[in-house]
Structures are given as structure tokens and as C-alpha cells.
N, C-alpha and C positions, 0 to 999 in steps of 0.2 A: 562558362561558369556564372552562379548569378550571384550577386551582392545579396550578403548576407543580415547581418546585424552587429551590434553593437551588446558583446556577452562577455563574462569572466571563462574563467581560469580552473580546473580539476587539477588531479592529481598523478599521472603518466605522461612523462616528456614523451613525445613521439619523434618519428622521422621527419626529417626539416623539407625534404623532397616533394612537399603536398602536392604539387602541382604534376606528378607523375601518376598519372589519374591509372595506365595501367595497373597499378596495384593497389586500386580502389576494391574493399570488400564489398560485393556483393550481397544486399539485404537480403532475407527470404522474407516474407509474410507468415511465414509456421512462427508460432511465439516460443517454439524451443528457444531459438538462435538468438530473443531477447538479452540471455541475462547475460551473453559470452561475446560482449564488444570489447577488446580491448583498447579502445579510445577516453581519454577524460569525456566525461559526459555532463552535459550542463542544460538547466530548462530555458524553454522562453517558450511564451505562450502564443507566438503565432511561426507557424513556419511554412515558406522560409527565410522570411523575414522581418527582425523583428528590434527592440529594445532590452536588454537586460541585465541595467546597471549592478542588478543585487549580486549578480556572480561575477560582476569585473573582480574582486578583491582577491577572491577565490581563488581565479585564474591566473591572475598574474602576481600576486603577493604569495598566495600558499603556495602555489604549483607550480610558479614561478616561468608560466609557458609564455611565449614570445613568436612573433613571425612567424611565418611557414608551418609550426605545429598545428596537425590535427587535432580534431576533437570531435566528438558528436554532441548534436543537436536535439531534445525530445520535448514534447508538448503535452507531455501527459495525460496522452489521449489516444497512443499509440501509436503517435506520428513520432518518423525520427532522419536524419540527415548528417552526411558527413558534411564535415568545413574544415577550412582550414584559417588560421588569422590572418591578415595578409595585411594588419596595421592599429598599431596600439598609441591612447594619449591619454589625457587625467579624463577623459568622457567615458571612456568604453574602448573595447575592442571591433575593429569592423572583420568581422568574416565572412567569407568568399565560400557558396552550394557548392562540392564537387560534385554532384547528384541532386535527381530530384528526390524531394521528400516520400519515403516508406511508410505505408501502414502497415505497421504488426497486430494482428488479432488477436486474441486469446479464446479457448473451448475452453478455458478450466470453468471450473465449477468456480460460481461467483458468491462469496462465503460473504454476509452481512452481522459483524458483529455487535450488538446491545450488549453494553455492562452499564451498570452503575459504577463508576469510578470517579462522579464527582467530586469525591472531600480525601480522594488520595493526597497526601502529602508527601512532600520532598522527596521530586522527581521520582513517583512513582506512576503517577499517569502519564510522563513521559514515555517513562521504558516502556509500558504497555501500549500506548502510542506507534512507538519506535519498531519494536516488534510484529504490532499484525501488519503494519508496512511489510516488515521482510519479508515475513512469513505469504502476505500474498493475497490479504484480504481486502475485498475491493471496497467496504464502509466501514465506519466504527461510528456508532450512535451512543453516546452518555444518555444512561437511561435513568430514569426518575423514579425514585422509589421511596415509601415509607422511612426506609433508614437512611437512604441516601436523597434527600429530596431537592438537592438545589449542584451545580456547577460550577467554579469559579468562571466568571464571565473572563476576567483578564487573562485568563489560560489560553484562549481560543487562538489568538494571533500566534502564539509558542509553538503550540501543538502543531501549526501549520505550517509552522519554520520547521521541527521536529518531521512531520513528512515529507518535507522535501530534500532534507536531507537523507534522511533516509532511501527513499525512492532512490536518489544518486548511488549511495553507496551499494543499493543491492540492483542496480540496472534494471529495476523495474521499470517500465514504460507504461503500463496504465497506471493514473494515479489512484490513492486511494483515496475515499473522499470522508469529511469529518460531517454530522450530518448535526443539527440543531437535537440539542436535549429531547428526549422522549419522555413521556411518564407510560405508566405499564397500560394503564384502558389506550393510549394513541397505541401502543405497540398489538395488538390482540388483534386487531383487521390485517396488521404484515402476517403474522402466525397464520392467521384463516386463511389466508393465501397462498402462504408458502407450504409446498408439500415436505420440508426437508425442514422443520426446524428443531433444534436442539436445548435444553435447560440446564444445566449442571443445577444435582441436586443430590444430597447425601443419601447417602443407604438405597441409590436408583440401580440400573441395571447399569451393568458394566461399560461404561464408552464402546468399546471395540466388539463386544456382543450387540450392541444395537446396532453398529454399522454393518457388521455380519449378515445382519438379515433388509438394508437397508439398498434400495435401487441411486446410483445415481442421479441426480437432480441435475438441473441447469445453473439454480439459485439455492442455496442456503440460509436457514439463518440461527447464529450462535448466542445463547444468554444465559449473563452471567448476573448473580445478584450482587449487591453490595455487602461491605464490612455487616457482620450481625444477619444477611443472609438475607431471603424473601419474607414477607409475613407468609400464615398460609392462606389466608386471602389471595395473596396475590400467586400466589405458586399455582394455584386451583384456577383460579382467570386465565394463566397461559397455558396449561395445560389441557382445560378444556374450549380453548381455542383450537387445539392442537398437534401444540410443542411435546416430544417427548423428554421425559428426564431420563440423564443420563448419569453414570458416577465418575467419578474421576480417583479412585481408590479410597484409600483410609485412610488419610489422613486430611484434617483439615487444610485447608488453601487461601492465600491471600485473592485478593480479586485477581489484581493483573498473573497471579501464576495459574488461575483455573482457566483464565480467557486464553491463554499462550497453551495451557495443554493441548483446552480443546479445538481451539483453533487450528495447530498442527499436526494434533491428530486427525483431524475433519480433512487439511488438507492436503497428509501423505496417502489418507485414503482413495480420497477424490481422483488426486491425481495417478494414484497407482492402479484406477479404475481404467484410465483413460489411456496409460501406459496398454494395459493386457488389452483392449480392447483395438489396439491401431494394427 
């Protein structure tokens, strides 16, 4: 077994028996089997060994684990590791590799989200945040727009507390990454590149008719305008980069609920391409 690190605390007490390595779960590399650990799972950024005061508290204050409990290991980069704690003090916890470190892959389709959600207010670019985590999206870029023109700068450290949390709760193992502010001319060379990109835009053709007639991609990418919507300046710039627009019904939409539609709809689709296809 190898020394491990110095990490906190989740939230399932385990079997105290760690050291009975026979009923060690075997990883697979297929990124099914990601989201279905039943271990507290905690980050640290190098494995398999590493520092990770932030989740001491976590670990042994919230979830209250101790000695001998398991846990898993991830680095958010699809690397992941059983341990076990095998000694706790006011520094951190030292945990003990029962394995060596797993890469998990992933083939989904890698959906990059642009909204304007800079001048959300009271945690609502959280939720939005918080979500394309779950949901499975592998960037979120605040995009710069006429109506939306600037980001709160102090949000950024949050937002990044806010994905890591997340990531924890839904066992995701690739992180999602939060990307520096865009304005809409830097975004027009991702469109021209990307073969799969989408616009939410009113009175478009239906979401689920466009995917209808639309091939699997590798890459995606999602954009959503801000409160008060695109000028048509700029709707015409991505478009004829292009992005196709898509509708998201009748009814008007806040930012963060257009981006959660289409994002989830983009990625039952995606995935239930990849489903009929194995």
C-alpha cells in the first residue's frame, strides 16, 4: 500500500475493515461506472499523493469519518483511487493507496457552454453554475454582450468553490472548467470551428427538430444570450459564423433556465446517441 495524503472528510461512513484489500472494487475505464461509487469521494490535485487541507473539515467534521474508513480519491482529470485513512490530527488526515490510480475516460460528447450570466443576481449564477456541473458540461464561458457587458470579478473564487462542490455531489470525475469572460467577435472563431453549435433564440425551430436532423459531434457548443436577449447585430455575427438557432418553446426564459434546458436537452440527446450506437 502506498502513503497517501493528507485530505478531509465526505459524507457515507464505510466498512472499517480497509485493509481487506479482497473486497477492493475494481475500476473499469468505461465512464459508465464513474457516477456509481459508493465511497465518500474527495479531490486533491495530484494522485497519489498529495495535500488537501480544504476537505480536512469536510471529512471529519461533516461526515464525521475516522480510521480505517474508506474513501475515494479524484483529481479531476479522470484520475481516481481507493484509500483508506489510516491516521488523523489538527494538520489533515494521512491516507494509505489500496490501488493504484484509475483513468476513467469519457466518449460523451464534450458540450461547451457561453451564456451571458454576468449581472445575475442572488445566487443565480450559482444555480446555473451548479447545474451545467451536474448536468455534465465540460466549460462554462460568461459571455460578454451589449446588454450584459462586464462580470462580477469577486464571483470567480465562488463559482469555483461552487464546482467543486458539485462535481463531489454528482461523482463526476472530469472537472468542469470555468473559462475567462468572452465577448461575442472572441467567440465567432469557436463557432467557425465548431461543427455542432447551438443559439437559443425565439420564434427558431424547435430544439428537438434541429437535433432530429443533426449528426453526433465530438464537441459542442451552447449559447445563451443575456437578460434583454442578443442585439440583432450580434445574433447575425453568430449565426453567420455558423451557430444554428434553436427554440426552446413559448415562453420567455430566464438566462440560467434557457442554459439548463438546452444544455440537457443537448445532453440526453448526445448521450442517448451513444447509448443506441454501442
Amino acid at each position: 500500500m502506498q502513503a497517501l495524503c493528507c485530505i478531509p472528510r465526505l459524507s457515507v461512513i464505510v466498512n472499517r475493515s480497509c485493509r481487506k484489500t479482497s473486497s477492493l472494487r475494481a475500476f473499469s475505464s468505461d465512464s459508465s461506472d464513474q457516477s456509481r461509487g459508493g465511497l465518500p469521494r474527495f479531490f486533491t490535485d495530484v494522485l497519489p499523493s498529495s495535500k488537501a487541507r480544504d476537505e480536512f473539515w469536510h471529512m471529519t467534521k461533516v461526515l464525521r469519518l475516522n480510521t480505517d474508513d474508506r474513501i475515494e480519491l479524484f483529481n479531476g482529470k479522470g484520475g481516481l483511487v481507493e484509500g483508506c485513512i489510516e491516521s488523523i490530527d489538527r494538520t489533515g488526515a494521512d491516507i494509505v493507496a489500496l490501488e493504484n490510480p484509475k483513468l476513467v475516460s469519457t466518449n460523451a460528447t464534450q458540450w461547451h457552454v457561453f451564456a451571458a450570466f454576468g449581472s445575475l443576481k442572488g445566487g443565480r449564477s450559482d444555480w446555473l453554475i451548479e447545474k451545467c456541473t451536474e448536468l455534465g458540461a465540460s466549460s462554462v464561458t460568461p459571455l460578454l454582450t451589449e446588454h450584459s457587458p462586464s462580470i462580477f470579478e469577486n464571483r470567480v473564487d465562488r463559482l469555483q468553490r461552487v464546482i467543486l462542490a458539485a462535481a463531489k455531489q454528482c461523482q463526476r470525475l472530469h472537472e468542469m472548467a470555468l473559462n475567462p469572460p468572452l465577448n461575442v467577435r472572441g467567440l465567432l472563431p469557436i463557432v467557425s470551428r465548431t461543427k455542432q453549435s447551438f443559439i437559443a433564440a425565439a420564434e427558431a425551430t424547435p430544439v428537438m427538430n434541429a437535433l432530429a436532423h443533426s449528426q453526433r459531434e465530438p464537441v459542442g457548443s451552447i449559447i445563451i444570450g443575456p437578460e434583454g436577449d442578443f442585439t440583432e447585430a450580434e445574433v447575425k455575427l453568430i449565426l453567420e459564423a455558423g451557430a444554428m438557432a434553436v427554440g426552446l418553446g413559448p415562453h420567455r426564459l430566464r438566462v440560467e433556465t434557457a442554459t439548463i434546458a438546452l444544455l440537457s436537452t443537448a445532453m440526453l440527446w448526445s448521450n442517448s446517441r451513444d447509448y443506441n450506437n454501442t
